[in-house]
C-alpha positions as CSV (number, residue, x, y, z in Angstrom):
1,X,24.5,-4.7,13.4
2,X,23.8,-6.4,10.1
3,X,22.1,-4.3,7.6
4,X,19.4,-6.4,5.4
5,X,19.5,-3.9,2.7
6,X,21.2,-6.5,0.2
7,X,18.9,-9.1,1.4
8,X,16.0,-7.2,0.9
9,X,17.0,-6.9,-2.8
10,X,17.7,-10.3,-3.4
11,X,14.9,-11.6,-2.3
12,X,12.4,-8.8,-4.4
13,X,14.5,-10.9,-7.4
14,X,16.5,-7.1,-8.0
15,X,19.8,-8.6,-7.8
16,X,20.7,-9.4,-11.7
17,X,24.5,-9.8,-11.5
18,X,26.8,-9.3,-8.5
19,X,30.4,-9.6,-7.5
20,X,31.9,-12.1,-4.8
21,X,30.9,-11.1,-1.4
22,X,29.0,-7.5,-2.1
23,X,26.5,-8.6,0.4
24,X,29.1,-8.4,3.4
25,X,30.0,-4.7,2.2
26,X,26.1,-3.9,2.5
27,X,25.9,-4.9,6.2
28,X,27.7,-1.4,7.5
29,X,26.6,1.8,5.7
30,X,27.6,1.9,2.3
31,X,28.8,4.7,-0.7
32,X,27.8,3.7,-4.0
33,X,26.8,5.2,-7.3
34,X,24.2,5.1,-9.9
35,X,25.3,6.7,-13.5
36,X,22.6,8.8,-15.3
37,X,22.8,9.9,-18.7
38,X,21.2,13.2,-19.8
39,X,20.1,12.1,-23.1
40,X,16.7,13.5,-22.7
41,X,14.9,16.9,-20.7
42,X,13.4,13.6,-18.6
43,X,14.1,11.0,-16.9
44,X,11.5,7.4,-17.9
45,X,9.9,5.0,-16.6
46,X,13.0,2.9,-17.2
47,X,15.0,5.5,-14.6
48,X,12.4,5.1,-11.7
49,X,13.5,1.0,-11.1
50,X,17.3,2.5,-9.9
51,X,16.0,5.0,-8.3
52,X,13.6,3.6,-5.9
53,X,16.2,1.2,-5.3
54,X,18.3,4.2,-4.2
55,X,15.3,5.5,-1.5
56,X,15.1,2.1,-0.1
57,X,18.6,2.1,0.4
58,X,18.6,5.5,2.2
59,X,15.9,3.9,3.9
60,X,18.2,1.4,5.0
61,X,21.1,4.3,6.1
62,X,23.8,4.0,3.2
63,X,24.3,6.7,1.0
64,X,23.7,6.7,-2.5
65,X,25.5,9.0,-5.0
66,X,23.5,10.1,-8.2
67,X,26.1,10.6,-10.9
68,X,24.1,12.9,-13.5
69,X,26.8,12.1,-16.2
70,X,27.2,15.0,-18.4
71,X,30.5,13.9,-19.0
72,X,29.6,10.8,-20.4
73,X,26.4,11.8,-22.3
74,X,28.8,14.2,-24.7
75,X,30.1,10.5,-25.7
76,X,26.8,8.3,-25.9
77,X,26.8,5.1,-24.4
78,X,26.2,2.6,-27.2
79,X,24.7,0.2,-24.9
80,X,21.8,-1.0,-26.0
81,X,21.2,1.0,-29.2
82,X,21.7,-0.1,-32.5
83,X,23.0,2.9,-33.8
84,X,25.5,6.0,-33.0
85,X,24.3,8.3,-30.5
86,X,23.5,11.7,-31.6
87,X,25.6,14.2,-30.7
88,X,24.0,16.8,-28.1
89,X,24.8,20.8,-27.8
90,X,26.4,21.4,-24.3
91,X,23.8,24.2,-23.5
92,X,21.1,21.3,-24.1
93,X,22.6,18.6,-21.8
94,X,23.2,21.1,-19.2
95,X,19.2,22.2,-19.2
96,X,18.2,18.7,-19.5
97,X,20.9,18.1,-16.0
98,X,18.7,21.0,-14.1
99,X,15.5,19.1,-15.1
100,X,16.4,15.8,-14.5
101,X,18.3,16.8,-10.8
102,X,14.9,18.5,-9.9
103,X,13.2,15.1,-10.9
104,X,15.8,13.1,-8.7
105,X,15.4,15.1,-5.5
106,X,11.4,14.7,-5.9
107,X,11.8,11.1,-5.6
108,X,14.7,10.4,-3.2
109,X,14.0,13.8,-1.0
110,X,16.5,16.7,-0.3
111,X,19.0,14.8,2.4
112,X,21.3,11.8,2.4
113,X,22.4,11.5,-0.8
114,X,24.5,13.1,-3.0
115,X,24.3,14.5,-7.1
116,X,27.5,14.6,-9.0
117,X,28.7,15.4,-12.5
118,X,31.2,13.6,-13.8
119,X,32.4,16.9,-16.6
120,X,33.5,18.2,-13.6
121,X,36.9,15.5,-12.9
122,X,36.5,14.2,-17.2
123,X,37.0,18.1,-18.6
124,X,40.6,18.5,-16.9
125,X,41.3,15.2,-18.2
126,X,45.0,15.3,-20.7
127,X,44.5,12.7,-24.0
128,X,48.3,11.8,-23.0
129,X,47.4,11.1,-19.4
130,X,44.2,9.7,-19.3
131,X,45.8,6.9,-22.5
132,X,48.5,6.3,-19.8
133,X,46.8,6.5,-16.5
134,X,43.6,4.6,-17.6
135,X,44.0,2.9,-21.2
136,X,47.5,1.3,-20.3
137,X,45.0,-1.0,-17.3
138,X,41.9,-1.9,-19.9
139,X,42.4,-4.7,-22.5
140,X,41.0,-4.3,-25.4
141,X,39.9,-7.5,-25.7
142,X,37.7,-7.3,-22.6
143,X,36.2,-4.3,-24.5
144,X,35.6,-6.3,-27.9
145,X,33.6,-8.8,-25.1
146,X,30.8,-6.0,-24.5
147,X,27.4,-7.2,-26.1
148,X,26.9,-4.0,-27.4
149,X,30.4,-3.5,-29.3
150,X,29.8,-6.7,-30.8
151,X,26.2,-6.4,-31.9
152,X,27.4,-2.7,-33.4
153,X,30.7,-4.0,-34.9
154,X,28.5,-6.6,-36.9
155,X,26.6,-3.9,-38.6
156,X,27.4,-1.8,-41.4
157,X,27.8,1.2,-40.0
158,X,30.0,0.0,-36.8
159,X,31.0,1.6,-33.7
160,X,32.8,5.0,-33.6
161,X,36.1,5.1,-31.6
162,X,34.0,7.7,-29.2
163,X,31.1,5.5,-28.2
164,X,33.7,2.9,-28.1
165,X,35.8,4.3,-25.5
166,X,32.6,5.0,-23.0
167,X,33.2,2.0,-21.3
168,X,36.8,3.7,-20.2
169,X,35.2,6.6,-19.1
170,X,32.8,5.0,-16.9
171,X,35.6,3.2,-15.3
172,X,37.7,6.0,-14.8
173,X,34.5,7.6,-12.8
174,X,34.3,4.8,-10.8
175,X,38.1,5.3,-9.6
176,X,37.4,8.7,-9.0
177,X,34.2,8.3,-6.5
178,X,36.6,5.5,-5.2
179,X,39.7,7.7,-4.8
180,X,37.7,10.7,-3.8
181,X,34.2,9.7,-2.0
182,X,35.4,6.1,-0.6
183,X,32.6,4.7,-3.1
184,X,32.8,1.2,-3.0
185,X,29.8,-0.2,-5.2
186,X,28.7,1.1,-8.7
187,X,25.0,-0.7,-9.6
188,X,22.9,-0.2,-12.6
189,X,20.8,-2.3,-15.0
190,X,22.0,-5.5,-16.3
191,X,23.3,-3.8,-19.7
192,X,25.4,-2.2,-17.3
193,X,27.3,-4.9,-16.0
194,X,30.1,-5.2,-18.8
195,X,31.1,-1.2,-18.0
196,X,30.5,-2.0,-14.0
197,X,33.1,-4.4,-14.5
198,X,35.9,-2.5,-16.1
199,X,35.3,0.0,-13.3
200,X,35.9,-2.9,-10.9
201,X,39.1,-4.0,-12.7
202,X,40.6,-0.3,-13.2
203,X,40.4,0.0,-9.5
204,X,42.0,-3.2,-8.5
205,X,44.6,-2.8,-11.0
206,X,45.8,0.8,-9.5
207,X,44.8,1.2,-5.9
208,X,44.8,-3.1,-5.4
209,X,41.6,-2.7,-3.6
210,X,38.4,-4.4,-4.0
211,X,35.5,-2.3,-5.5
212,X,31.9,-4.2,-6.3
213,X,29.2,-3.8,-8.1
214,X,25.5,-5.3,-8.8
215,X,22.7,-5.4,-11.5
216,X,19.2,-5.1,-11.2
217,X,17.1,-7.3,-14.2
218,X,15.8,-4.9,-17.5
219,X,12.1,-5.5,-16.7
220,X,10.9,-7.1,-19.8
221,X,6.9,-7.9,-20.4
222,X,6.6,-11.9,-20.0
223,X,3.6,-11.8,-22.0
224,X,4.6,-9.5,-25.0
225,X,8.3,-10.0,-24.8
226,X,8.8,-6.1,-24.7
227,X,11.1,-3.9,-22.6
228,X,8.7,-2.5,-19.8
229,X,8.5,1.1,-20.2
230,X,7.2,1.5,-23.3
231,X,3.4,1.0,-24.5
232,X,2.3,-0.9,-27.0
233,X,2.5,1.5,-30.0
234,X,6.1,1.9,-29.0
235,X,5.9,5.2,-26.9
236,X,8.0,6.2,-24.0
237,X,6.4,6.9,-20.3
238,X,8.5,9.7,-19.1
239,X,8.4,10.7,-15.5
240,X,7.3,14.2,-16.4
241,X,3.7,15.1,-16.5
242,X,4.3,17.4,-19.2
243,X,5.6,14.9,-21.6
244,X,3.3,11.6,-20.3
245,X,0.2,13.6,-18.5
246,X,-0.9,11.6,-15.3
247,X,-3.5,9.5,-16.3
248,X,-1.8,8.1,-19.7
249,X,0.9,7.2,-16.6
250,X,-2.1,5.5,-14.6
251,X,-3.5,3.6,-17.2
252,X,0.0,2.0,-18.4
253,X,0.0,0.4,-15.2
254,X,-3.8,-0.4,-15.4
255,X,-2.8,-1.9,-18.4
256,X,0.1,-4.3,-18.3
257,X,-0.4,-7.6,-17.9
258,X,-1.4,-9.9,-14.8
259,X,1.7,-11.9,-15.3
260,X,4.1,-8.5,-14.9
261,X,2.2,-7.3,-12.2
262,X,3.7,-9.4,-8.8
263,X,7.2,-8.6,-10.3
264,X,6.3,-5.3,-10.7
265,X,4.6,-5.0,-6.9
266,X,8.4,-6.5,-5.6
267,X,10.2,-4.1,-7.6
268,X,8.7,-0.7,-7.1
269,X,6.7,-0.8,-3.7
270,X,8.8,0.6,-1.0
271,X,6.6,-1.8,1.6
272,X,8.3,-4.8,3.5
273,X,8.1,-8.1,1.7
274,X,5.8,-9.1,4.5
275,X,3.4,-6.2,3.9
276,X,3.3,-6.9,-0.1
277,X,0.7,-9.8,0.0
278,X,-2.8,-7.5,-0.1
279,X,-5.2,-10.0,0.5
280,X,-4.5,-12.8,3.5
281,X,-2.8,-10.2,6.5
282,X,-6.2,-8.7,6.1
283,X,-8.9,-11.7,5.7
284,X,-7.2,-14.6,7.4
285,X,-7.2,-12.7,11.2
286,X,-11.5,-12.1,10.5
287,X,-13.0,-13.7,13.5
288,X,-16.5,-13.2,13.7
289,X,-19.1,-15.2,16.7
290,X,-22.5,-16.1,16.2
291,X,-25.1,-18.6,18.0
292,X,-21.9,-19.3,20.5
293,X,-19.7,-20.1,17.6
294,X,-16.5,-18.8,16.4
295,X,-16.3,-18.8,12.2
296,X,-12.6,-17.7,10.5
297,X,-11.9,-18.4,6.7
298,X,-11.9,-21.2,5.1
299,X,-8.2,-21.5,3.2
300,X,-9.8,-24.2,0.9
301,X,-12.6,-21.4,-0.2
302,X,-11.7,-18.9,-3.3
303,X,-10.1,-15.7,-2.2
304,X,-12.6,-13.8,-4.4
305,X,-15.0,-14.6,-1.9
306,X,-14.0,-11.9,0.2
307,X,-13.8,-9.3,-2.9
308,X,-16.4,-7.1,-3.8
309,X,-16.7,-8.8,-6.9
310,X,-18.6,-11.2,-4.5
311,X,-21.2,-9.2,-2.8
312,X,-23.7,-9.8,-5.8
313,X,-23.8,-13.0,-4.7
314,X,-22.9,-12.8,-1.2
315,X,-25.5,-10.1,-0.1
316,X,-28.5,-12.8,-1.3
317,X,-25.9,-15.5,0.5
318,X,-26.7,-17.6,-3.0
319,X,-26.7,-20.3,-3.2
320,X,-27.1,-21.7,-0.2
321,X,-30.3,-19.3,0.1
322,X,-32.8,-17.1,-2.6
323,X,-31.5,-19.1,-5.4
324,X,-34.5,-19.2,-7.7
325,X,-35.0,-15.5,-6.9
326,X,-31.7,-14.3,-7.9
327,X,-31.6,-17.0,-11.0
328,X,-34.7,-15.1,-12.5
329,X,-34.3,-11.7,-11.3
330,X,-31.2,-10.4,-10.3
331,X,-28.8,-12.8,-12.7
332,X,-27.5,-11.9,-15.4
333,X,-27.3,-7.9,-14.5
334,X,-28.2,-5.7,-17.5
335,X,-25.2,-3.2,-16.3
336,X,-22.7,-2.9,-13.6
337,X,-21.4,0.1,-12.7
338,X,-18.2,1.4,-10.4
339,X,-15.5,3.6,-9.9
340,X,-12.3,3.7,-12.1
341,X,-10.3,2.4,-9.3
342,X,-12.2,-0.8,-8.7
343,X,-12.0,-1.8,-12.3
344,X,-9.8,-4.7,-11.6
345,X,-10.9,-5.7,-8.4
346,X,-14.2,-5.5,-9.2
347,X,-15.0,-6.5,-12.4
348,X,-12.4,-9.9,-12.6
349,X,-13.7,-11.2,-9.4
350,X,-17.3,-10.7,-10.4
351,X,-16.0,-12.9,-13.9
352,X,-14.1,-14.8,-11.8
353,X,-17.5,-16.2,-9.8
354,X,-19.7,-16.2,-12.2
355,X,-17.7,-18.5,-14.4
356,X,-17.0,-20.4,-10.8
357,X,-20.6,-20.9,-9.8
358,X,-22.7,-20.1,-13.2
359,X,-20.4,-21.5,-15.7
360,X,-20.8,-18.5,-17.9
């Protein structure tokens, strides 16, 4: 039976990048991998996008694997940062790994999935073998390719042979959940797709089997050109409460902009497609009878009409009734007044009709 996990994404617009026929490999139950670094005591805002992607798919019966990369984040990926990584204590990685795992099971749940740590196949790894084994299959010209070895190698300070070699360390974990878990798929955000790759490529090169791999889009502000996830002033929304308290979370999503926000509906909610559009399932089934008739909506009448912004107007059924009376008395309101989570509904529909019908 086909599974429409793949589809699902593609049409929600997460599908950035993606190898030749990945969606055919989604249609049985699937092992793939998302890579974590442990940079940080928390995962952000940045994080969530991958992982929700995860629970959907365990909604749809694959089975992701959470690589918490330890490993790796003694190296520093250099991918989108303009400047060398620094380098992190192993006692403090390994207490930012128990924080972040406890953060990853309170979103995906306790069952179908699996956490991994890549230090525990990349400690026992030999210079001499791993240079054989994995180097001998990785040109180095593909490597020079990467955006962010060429946006480092053009500044002063360069790119250390370390942060340079990530990309074969990522590949080499790749062919290890291959070899060892039958992972087929590696995903991650589009600034992942140059190391996705060379994990594709290593694979094919020394098992000659196909391994795949997809991107979601880096959610960027269409309005402010910034990287979602940050606010304005530059700081970052972490997923723990201690570091961004809940209602400083709240109101950056009260906050961003109304362009952002259908993307952002697509992307996180975990509701069918069909389920996503708040208004019309709702208001276009209203039937009501009255003198013998049969009234529904109107498609050609303003949405906002069925808000609560509207009941101002509606409850005096202006203008079609009590217009001088609600011209003089009742219009404009000194105040309005309502709870914190009607703000938007509220308040722009309210503007929205009263620039519609009052022209101020």
């Amino acid at each position: 039976m086909k599974n429409n996990f793949f589809e699902d994404l593609s049409q929600r617009g997460l599908i950035y990048q993606k190898t030749e026929g990945i969606s055919k490999v989604f249609d049985k139950k699937t092992t793939f991998y998302l890579g974590i670094d442990l940079t940080s005591d928390s995962l952000h805002l940045g994080h969530l996008l991958g992982l929700v992607i995860l629970k959907r798919a365990i909604k749809y019966k694959h089975f992701p694997i959470v690589l918490v990369a330890s490993g790796t984040t003694m190296i520093g990926d250099p991918s989108g940062k303009d400047k060398e990584r620094p380098i992190l204590p192993r006692e403090i990685i390994e207490q930012n790994k128990k924080k972040i795992t406890i953060q990853i099971k309170n979103i995906l749940g306790i069952d179908n999935f699996l956490i991994l740590d890549n230090y525990n196949w990349l400690k026992n790894l030999k210079v001499l073998e791993f240079l054989r084994e994995v180097g001998k299959f990785i040109p180095i010209n593909t490597m020079l390719e990467k955006e962010a070895v060429k946006t480092r190698m053009q500044k002063e300070e360069g790119i250390s042979f370390a942060e340079f070699s990530y990309q074969l360390l990522q590949a080499y974990d790749f062919l290890y959940l291959f070899k060892n878990y039958n992972c087929l798929v590696q995903i991650g955000g589009s600034d992942q797709w140059g190391n996705i790759v060379q994990g594709i490529e290593l694979i094919r090169k020394k098992t000659n089997n196909q391994a795949y791999g997809f991107s979601f889009p880096l959610i960027v502000d269409p309005k402010t050109g910034k990287k979602f996830g940050k606010t304005e002033s530059g700081k970052t929304i972490w997923l723990d409460r201690t570091k961004t308290p809940p209602f400083e979370f709240y109101q950056f999503f009260i906050n961003i902009s109304d362009e952002l926000a259908p993307t952002l509906i697509r992307f996180f909610s975990l509701k069918d497609l069909k389920d996503l559009d708040l208004h019309k399932p709702f208001v276009d089934k209203i039937l009501f009878e009255k003198n013998g008739k049969i009234y529904k909506r109107t498609p050609e009448v303003i949405d906002v009409w069925f808000d609560s912004g509207a009941m101002p107007f509606a409850q005096y059924h202006y203008p079609f009734e009590n217009k001088d009376t609600f011209d003089t008395e009742f219009f404009p309101a000194d105040f309005i007044c309502e709870g914190i989570d009607q703000t938007r509904g509220w308040f722009y529909s309210l503007l929205a009709i009263s620039t519609f019908i009052k022209g101020t």
